[in-house]
N, C-alpha and C positions, 0 to 999 in steps of 0.2 A: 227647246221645244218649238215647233211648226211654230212661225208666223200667221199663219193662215188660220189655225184650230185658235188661237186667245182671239184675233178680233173677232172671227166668226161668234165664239161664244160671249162673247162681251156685249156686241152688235144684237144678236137677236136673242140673248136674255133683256136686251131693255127695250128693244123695239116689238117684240110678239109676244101674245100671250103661247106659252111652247106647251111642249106637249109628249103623247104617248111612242114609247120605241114604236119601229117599225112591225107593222105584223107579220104572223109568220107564215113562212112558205106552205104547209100544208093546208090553209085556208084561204080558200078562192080572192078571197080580198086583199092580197096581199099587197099589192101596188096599185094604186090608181082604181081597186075594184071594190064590191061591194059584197057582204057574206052572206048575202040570197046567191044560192045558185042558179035560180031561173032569172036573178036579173042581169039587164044588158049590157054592164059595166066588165070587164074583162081586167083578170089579172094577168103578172110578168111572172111568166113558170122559173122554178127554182135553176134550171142552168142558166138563164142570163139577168137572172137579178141581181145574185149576190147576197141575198135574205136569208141568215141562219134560220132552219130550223128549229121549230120552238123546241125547249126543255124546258118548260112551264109556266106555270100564269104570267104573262106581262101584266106589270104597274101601270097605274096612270095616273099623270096629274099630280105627283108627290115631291117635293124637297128630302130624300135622306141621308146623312150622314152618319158616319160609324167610324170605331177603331178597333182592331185586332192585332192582338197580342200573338204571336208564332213561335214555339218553341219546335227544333226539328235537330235530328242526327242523318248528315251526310257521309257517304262513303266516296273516295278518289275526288275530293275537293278540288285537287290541282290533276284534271285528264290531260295525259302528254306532257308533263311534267317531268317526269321519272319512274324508274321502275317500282318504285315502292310506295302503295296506294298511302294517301294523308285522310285520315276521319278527321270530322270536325263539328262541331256543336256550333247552333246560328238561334239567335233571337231575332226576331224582327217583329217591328212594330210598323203600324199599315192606316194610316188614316184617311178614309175617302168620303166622298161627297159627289151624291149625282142629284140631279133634275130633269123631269120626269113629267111633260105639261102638253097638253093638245087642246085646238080647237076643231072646226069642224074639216077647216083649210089647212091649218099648219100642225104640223110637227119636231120636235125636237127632245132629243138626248143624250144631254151634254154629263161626261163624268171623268172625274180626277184622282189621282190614290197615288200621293209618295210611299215609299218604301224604305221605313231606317234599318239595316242590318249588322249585328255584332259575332262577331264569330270570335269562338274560343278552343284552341289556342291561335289558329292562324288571323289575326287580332288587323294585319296588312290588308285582309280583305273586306273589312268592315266600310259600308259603302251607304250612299242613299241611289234608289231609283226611282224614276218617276213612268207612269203612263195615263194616259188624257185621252179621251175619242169625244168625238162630235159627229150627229147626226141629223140631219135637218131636211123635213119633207115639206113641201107644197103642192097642193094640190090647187092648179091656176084655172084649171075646169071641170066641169065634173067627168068629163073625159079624157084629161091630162094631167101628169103629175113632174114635179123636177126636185130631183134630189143632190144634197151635199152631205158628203162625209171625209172624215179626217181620225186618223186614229197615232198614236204618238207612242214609243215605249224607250226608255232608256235604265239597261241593268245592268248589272257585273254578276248576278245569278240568276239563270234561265228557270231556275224549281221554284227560286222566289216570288219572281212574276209569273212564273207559271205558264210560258205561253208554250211551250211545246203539246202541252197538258190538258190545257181549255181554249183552244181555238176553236171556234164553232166550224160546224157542220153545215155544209152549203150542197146547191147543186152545181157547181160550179165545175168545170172542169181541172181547173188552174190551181192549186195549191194554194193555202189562204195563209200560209206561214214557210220560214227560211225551209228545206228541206234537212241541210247541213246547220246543226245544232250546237255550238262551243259553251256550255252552261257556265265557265270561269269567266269568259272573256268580256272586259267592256265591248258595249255596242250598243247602238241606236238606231232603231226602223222608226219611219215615218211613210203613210199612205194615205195620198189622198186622192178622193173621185169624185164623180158631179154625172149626171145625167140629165136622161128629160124622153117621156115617155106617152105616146098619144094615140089613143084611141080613135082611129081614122074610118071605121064600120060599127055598125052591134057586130062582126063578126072578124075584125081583123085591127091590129094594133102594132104601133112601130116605134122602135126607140134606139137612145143610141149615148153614148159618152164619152170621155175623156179620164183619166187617173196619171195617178205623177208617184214615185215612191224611189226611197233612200234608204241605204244601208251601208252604214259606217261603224270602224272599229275605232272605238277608244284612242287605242295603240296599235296601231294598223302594224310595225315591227314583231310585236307580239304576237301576232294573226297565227303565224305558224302555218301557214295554206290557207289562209281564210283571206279575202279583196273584198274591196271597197267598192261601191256600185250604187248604179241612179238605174231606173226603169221609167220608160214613161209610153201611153197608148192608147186607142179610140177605137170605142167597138158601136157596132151599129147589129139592129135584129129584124125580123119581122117574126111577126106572134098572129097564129091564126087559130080560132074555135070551132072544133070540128062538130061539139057538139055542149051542153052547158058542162060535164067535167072531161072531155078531153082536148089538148090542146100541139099544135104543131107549127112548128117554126125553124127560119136559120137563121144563125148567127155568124157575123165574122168580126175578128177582132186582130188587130195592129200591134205589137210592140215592139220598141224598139232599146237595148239593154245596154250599159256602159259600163264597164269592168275597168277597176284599176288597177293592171299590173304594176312589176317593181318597176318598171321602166315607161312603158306603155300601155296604150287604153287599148281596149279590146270590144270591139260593137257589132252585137247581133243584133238582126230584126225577124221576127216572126211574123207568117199573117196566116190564122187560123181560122177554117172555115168549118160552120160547125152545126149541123144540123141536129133539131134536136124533138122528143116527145115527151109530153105531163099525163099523166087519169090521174085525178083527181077521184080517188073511191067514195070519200066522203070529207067532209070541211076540214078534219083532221086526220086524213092519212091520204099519203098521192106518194106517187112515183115515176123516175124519169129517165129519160133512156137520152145517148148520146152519140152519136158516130159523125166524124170528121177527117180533114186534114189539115197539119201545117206545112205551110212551107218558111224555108229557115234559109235564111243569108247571112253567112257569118261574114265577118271583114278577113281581108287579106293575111293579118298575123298571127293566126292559125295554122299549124301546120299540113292541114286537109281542109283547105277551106271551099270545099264544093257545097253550091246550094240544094236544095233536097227536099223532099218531100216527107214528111212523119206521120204515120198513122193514129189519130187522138180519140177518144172514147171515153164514155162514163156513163154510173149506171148512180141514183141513189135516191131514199126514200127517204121518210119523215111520218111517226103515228104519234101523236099527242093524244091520250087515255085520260081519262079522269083522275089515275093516281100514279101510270106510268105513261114511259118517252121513251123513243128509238128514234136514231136517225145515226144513216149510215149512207158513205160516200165511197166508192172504189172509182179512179178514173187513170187515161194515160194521157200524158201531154210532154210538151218538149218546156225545160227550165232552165235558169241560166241567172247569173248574179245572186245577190243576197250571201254572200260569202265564195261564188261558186263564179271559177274564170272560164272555160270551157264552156258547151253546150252541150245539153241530155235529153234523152227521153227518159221520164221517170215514171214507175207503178208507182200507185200509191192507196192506200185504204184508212180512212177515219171514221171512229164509231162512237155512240153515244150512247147509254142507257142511264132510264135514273126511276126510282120509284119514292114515293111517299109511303112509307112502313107500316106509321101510326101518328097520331096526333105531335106527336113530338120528334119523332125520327125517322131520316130519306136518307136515301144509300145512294149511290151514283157510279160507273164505271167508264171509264174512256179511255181508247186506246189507236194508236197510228202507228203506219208498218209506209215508209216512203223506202224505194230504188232506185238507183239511177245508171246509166250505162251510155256512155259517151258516143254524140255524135261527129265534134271537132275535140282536137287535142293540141295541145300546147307546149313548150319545150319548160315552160314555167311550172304549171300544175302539175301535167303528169298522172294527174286524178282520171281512171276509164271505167270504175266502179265503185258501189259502195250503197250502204244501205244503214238504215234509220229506224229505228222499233223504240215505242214512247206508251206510257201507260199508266194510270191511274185509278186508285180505288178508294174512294171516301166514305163516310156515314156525316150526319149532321142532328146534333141534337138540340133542343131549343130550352128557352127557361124562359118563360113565360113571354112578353110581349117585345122586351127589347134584348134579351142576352142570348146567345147560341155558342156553344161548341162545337167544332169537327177534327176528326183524326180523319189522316188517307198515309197511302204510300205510292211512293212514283218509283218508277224505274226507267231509266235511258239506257238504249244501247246501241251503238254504233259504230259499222264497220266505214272506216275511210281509211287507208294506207298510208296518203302522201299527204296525210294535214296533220303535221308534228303535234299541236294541241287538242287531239281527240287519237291518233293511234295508238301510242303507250297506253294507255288505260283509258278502256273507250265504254266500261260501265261506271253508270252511279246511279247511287239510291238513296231516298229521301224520304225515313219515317218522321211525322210530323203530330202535333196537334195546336189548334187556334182555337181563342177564346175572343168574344168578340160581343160588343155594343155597338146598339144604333138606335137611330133616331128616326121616325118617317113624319113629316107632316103634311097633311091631302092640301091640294092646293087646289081653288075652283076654277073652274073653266072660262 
C-alpha cells in the first residue's frame, strides 16, 4: 500500500480535528467557495477539479464501520483462459472503516475495506484485496484552498472491488479509471494528487497541481497483453466568473507515461490544452462544456513515432433532487498505460442514476461504454482497436438503523484482439446479493 496514504492518515488523524468529504460539483461551493450564490467566494468548475458529482447526502463528522457478507454467481471466471466458459460461486466478506470529520479550515476522509474472497469450485483463486483512499482539504484563506489525496486498490476480482462499476462521475475530461479491464488478473493501482487553488479577484481564480500514479500486475508473465506502467503530471487553470452561475476558463495539463514492455520502456508525454464552460442552473444542477487539444510525443520505440496533434472534448452534467441523482460524462481524450503499451484516442461515456424508492428501498443504475483507436503502434502490442461496455443495476433495502441488504447484477464486455486474457471470452456476469452491518458514531466538531 502507498507509503504516502498510512503516514498521511496517521499524521492528520492525530494532528487535526478532520472532517467532512469534499463537496460536490453541482454546488457553487465546491472548492474554496461558499453556497450563497451572490457571495464573492468562487468555486473550481467540475472539468478541472476532479470532484465526483454528488449521488447523495454527504456525511459529516462521523467514525463508521461495518462488515458485509457477499454471496454472488460468476460466469467466464478465467476470460482468455480457454474455449470453454468456467462458472463459479464466490463468498466474500468486506470489513471497512471510514472517517468522516471537519472544521471550519480543514477537511478530511480517510477510508479502508479489505476484501476476503472464497470461490467454489475454482478454490486457486481464493484471495484477500485491499483499497484505502485519503482525502485532505485546507482552506489556508478564505480565498484559498490546497488539497491532498491518495487513493490505493489491490485485487485479483475487478466485480469484487467493484471499480469498473462505481467509479465516480466527474467533469473531467481524462478517464477516472484503467480503460482496459482484466477482472481475473492480480493488480494494483495507486493515485496520488495535491493542488492549491486561489482566488486572485471577486471575479477571477487560479490553480494548479501535481499527480503521480501506478499500475502494476501481480504477475506481469500472466498479463497476456496487459504492461506495467507509472504516469506522473502538472496541470495549471485560470477560472473566471462571468456572472454569479456562469463560469469560463483554460486549462492545461502535462503528462508524462512510462510503459513496460518485455524488453523495453516505452514514454509518452502529452500536453493538453483545454478550454472550458460551467452554468450553474441552480446549487444542484450545472453543466459543462469542453473543447481542446493535445499534443503527444511519443518516444522513438514506436513504430510511427510522429508527434501530433489530438482533438479533446467533453460535455457533462450533475442534478442532485431531493430523492433522485443524475450525472453523466461523454468526453474524447488521448490515453496511454494502466495496462495499455501504445497510445489512443479514446470516446468514452459514464452515467449515473439512483433514486430513494421509499423509506427503506433505493435503486441505482450505472453504466460505461470506453473506445479506443490507435495513434502509435508497436511490433509488441499490436493492439489498433477495441472497446469496453460495464454496467450495473442494484436496489438497497435497509432493517432499521444498522442492517441493509442489496442485490445488483454487473455485466462486462469487451472487445480487445491482441490481449490473450480478455479475447477468448471477453463477457462476464455477476448476479449477487450482500448483507451488511454498521456502525456510525457523530463525532463533534
Amino acid at each position: 500500500m502507498s507509503k504516502l496514504l498510512l503516514v498521511l492518515a496517521a499524521f492528520l488523524s492525530i494532528a487535526f480535528p478532520l472532517s467532512l468529504p469534499l463537496a460536490a460539483q453541482v454546488e457553487p461551493s465546491a472548492s474554496g467557495g461558499s453556497s450563497s450564490e451572490d457571495d464573492s467566494s468562487m468555486s473550481v468548475p467540475p472539468p478541472v477539479s476532479g470532484v465526483p458529482y454528488a449521488t447523495g447526502e454527504a456525511k459529516s463528522n462521523s467514525l463508521s464501520a461495518s462488515v458485509g457478507v457477499t454471496g454472488a454467481y460468476i460466469t467466464n471466471i478465467f476470460p482468455g483462459d480457454g474455449s470453454t466458459p468456467i462458472d463459479d460461486a464466490v463468498i466474500s466478506i468486506a470489513p471497512s472503516i471510514a472517517l468522516l470529520r471537519s472544521t471550519p479550515r480543514q477537511s478530511v476522509n480517510l477510508s479502508y475495506s479489505p476484501t476476503f474472497s472464497f470461490y467454489e469450485p475454482t478454490s486457486v483463486l481464493d484471495t484477500m484485496g485491499q483499497s484505502a483512499s485519503l482525502t485532505f482539504q485546507l482552506r489556508a484563506t478564505p480565498h484559498s484552498s490546497v488539497y491532498v489525496s491518495d487513493s490505493f486498490i489491490r485485487t485479483t476480482d475487478a466485480f469484487n472491488q467493484s471499480y469498473p462499476f462505481s467509479n465516480p462521475v466527474t467533469g473531467a475530461t481524462q478517464s477516472t479509471g484503467p480503460v482496459v479491464i482484466a477482472p481475473f488478473a492480480g493488480q494494483m493501482m495507486n493515485s496520488v494528487s495535491g493542488g492549491l487553488d486561489v482566488q486572485i479577484s471577486r471575479d477571477a481564480m487560479i490553480g494548479g497541481g501535481g499527480s503521480y500514479s501506478s499500475f502494476s500486475l501481480l504477475n506481469p508473465q500472466a498479463g497476456g497483453g496487459l504492461f506495467n506502467s507509472t504516469a506522473s503530471g502538472a496541470n495549471v487553470f485560470y477560472d473566471r466568473r462571468i456572472n454569479a452561475r456562469q463560469y469560463l476558463g483554460v486549462g492545461d495539463e502535462y503528462s508524462r507515461t512510462v510503459s513496460d514492455g518485455p524488453s523495453l520502456q516505452y514514454e509518452t508525454q502529452v500536453d493538453s490544452l483545454n478550454p472550458f464552460y460551467t452554468i450553474y442552473f441552480t446549487r444542484n444542477f450545472s453543466i459543462s462544456a469542453s473543447v481542446g487539444l493535445s499534443y503527444v510525443l511519443p518516444s522513438g520505440l514506436y513504430s510511427n513515432p510522429t508527434n501530433s496533434w489530438q482533438p479533446i472534448f467533453g460535455a457533462s452534467t450533475g442534478w442532485q433532487g431531493k430523492r433522485t441523482n443524475l450525472a453523466a460524462n461523454f468526453s474524447r481524450s488521448v490515453v496511454t498505460g494502466e495496462g495499455l503499451l501504445d497510445v489512443y484516442n479514446s470516446d468514452s461515456f459514464s452515467g449515473t442514476a439512483g433514486a430513494q424508492l421509499s423509506k427503506r428501498w433505493s435503486a441505482s443504475l450505472t453504466g460505461s461504454y470506453a473506445s479506443i483507436g490507435s495513434i502509435t503502434t508497436s511490433s509488441v502490442s499490436g493492439l489498433t482497436t477495441g472497446d469496453t461496455i460495464s454496467g450495473q443495476a442494484m436496489m438497497v433495502r435497509t432493517f432499521g438503523e444498522h442492517i441493509n441488504a442489496s442485490f445488483g447484477y454487473q455485466r462486462l464486455h469487451e472487445f480487445y484482439p491482441t490481449i490473450a486474457i480478455i479475447s477468448a471470452d471477453p463477457d462476464s456476469n455477476r448476479v449477487y446479493a450482500t448483507l451488511s452491518y454498521q456502525f456510525q458514531r457523530p463525532l463533534g466538531r
